[in-house]
Each structure stands twice: as C-alpha cells, then as structure tokens.
N, C-alpha and C positions, 0 to 999 in steps of 0.2 A: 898943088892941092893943099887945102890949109888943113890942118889937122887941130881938131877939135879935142880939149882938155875937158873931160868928165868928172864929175863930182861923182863921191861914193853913193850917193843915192839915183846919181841918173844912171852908173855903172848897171844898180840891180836894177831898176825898174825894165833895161834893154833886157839883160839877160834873163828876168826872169819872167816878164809880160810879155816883151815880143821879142822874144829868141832873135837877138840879136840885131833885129832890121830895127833901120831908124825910117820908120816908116812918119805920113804925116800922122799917124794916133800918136807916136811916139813923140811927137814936137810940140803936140797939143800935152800932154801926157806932162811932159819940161816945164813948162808955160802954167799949168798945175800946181808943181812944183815950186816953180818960183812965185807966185800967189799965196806959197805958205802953207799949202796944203800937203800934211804930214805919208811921207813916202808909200808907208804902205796901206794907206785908200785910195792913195793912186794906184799901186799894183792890185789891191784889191783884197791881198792874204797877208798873212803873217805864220811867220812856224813857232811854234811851243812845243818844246821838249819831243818832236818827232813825231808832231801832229799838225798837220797843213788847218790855220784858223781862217777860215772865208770872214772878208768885213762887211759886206754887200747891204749890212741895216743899222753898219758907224757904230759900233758898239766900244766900248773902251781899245783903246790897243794895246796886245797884250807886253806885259813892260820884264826889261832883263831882269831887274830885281824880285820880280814875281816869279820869273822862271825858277831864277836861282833859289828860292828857299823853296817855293813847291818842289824841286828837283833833291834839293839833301832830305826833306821831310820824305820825301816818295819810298826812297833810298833805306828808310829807318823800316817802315812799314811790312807787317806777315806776308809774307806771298799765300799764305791761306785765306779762304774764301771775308773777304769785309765789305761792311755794308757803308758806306760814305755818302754825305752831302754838299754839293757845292752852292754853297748859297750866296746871292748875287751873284749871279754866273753870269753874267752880260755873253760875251761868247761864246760861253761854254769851257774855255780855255783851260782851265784848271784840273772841272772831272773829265773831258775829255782823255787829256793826258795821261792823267790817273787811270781811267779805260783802257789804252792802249800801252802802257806800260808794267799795269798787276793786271794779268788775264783772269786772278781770281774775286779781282776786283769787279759791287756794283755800285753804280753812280745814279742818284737822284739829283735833279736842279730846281736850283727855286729861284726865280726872276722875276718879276712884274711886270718889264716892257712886253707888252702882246708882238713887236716887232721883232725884239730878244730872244723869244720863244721859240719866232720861226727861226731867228738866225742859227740856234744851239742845234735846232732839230738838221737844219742844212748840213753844220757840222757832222755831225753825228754821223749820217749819212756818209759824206765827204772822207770819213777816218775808219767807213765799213766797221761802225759800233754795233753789234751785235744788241736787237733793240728791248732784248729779252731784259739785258745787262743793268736799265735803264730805265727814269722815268721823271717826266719835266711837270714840274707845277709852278703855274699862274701866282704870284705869290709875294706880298709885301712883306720882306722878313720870315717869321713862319707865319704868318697869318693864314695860308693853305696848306701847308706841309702837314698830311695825316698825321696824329697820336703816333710816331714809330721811333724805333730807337734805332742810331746810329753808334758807329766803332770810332767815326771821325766826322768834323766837321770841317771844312775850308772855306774863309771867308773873307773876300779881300769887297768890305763894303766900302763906300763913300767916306773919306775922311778928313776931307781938305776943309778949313775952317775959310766959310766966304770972305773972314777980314785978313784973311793971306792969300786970296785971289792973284794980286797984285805979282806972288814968288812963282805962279805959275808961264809958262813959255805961252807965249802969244798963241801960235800954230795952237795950241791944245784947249786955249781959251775960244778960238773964234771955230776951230773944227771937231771936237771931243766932247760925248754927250756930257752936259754937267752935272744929271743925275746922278751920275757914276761916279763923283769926282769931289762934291760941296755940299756938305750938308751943317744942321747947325747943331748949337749949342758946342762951340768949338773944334768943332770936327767930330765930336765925340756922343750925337746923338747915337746912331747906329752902333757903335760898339758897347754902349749900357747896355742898348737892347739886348744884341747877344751875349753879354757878359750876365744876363738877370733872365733870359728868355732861353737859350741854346741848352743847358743841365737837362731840360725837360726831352730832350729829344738825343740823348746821351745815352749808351751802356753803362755800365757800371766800370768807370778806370776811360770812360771813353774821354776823347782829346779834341780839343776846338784848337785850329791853326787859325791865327787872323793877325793879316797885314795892315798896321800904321803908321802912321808920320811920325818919323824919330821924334820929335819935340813932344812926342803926345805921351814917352816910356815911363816916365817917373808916375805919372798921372791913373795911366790904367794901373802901374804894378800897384797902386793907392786902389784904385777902384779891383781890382783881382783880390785884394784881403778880403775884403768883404761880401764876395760872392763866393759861389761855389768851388772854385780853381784854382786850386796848385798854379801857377804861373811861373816859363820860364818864359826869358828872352832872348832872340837870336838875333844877328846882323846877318846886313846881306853882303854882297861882294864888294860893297864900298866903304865896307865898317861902319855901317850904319844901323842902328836900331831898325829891324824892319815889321819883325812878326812875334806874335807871341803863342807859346804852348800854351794852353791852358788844361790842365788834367783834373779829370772831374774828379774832385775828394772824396 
C-alpha cells in the first residue's frame, strides 16, 4: 500500500473538514487546493484569537499579523465596561474576538458589503455573541455610523497601493476580495479618512488602532502631526511596522 505524503494544509483540511476520512469531497477538496485556492475557503473557517471565523461570503482572511497586534492591544485594554468600533470589519474577525475575550466589552461594525453584513451576523451567532452586546451598520467608512462616541476604534481598511499589486501572492490576487485589500491614492486613501474623520466618533483620550503596510510608517507618522493624534507605532511578530496607536489629543 503506498503511503501518501501530505502537505501541511491537506493535513488540516482532513482533520479539520472531514475528521479524518479521505472521502471523494476530500480529493475534490486536494484538487481545490492545488488550483491555488487558499486553504482555508476550502475548509471554510478560520480561527482568531479563540473565535471560530465562518468564510461562506470570501471575506478577507483573517491574517497572523492581525491577530498578533489585535491580541497585545486586547491585552492592554479595561476589563471595565467599553464601547468599541470595528470598522471595515469584513468578517467581523477583529470585534468578534474583542466580544469574546472583554465580557465587558460592546462592539458595533461598520462594513459596506450587504454580503459582509450577513457574514459578521453568521459570525456572531457562530461565537453565541450575546446580541444585546452588538450592533452592525451598512456603512462606507462612517458615512452610517450614528453621532456616537466610542473608547476605541479598530481598523484594518484597504491599504495595498494598486502599483504594488504585483508584491501580492498570486492565490490572493485571483481568490481575495480586492475591496478589502487596493485602494488608491497610494494605499493611503482610506487611512486620511480615518486619520481626519475617526476624532469625531472618539471619547475624550479615546484611541484609534489601525493596520498598514510597513512602507506606508514614515508617511502616516507625517500625516498623525497634523491631525488630531498622539501617534505611536508597533511591529508585529515579524518586526515589521504593522499598526498604529492613535490617541486622541
């Protein structure tokens, strides 16, 4: 009998789609896989920070460097009652976690895909988010987010510049929505916005978290003098520029 060598990603896909039988979905499942298409839309899920993320409407996937600084940010955070936003929440991934990790924690989302919408709400569900805790808006940016003030913001928008398309992995080019991923004016349309738009929906001392492309650090700390924000910056687990503090002055 020949004995078949698995690759780390056909290992999880067995154990964790079809418990172990190599059934024919499973070969179909391989064949997926080697077409390029990224592991876990084949399995279907992905985990964050101890929160099962259903992918079922191809929403970003949720990335290890995003774990890791939403995970030391979390970490810093009251355990007394705060009122937080995730904005471009594509899966939800981020307030989720923050859900299930501060129980005093509540999370509102802001996304625009009406697909998105449902998928967060699945989520939610999925991770038995108490839906008191909660509440999702249809939403380009803030352009629906009520007049309300928040203790924190979280926001990992689009920030890949379309003329470095090119430095992206193939699999994430042909299968990962590119909403989520390109946008213009260097990458750095979306992060003006929140950097000139986000104070308004701030407490007093409240802090905007937001993830970008190391190459983009010198740039925003340039664009943070001139807003409203204290600005520090943190690497992620590859020593990389990842995210920035912003405290509102």
């Amino acid at each position: 009998m020949t004995h078949i060598k698995r690759t780390k990603d056909e290992l999880w896909l067995l154990r964790d789609k079809h418990q172990g039988e190599e059934t024919p979905e499973f070969h179909n499942d391989i064949s997926r896989l080697a077409n390029g298409e990224p592991v876990d839309y084949v399995i279907g899920f992905s985990e964050f920070l101890g929160a099962k993320i259903d992918l079922t409407h191809r929403p970003l996937i949720p990335r290890q460097e995003t774990e890791y600084w939403v995970e030391k940010i979390m970490h810093s955070l009251p355990l007394s009652e705060v009122n937080i936003l995730d904005i471009f929440a594509g899966s939800g991934c981020i307030g989720i976690a923050l859900l299930k990790n501060l129980p005093n924690s509540n999370v509102d989302f802001g996304e625009m895909d009406p697909n998105l919408i449902q998928q967060i709400e699945k989520n939610l569900i999925i991770n038995e988010i108490d839906s008191a805790r909660t509440h999702i808006y249809e939403s380009d940016v803030f352009t629906n987010i009520p007049p309300k003030k928040y203790d924190y913001i979280f926001a990992n928008p689009p920030y890949i510049s379309h003329d470095r398309k090119y430095q992206v992995a193939k699999s994430v080019i042909e299968h990962e929505p590119h909403m989520a991923l390109f946008t213009e004016d260097d990458g750095l349309f979306f992060i003006k916005k929140l950097l000139n738009e986000a104070p308004d929906f701030l407490n007093p001392k409240g802090k905007l978290f937001m993830e970008f492309d190391e190459w983009q650090k010198d740039t925003i700390e340039e664009l943070a003098k001139n807003s409203k924000f204290d600005a520090i910056f943190l690497k992620d687990q590859f020593d990389k520029w990842r995210v920035m503090e912003g405290i509102l002055k």
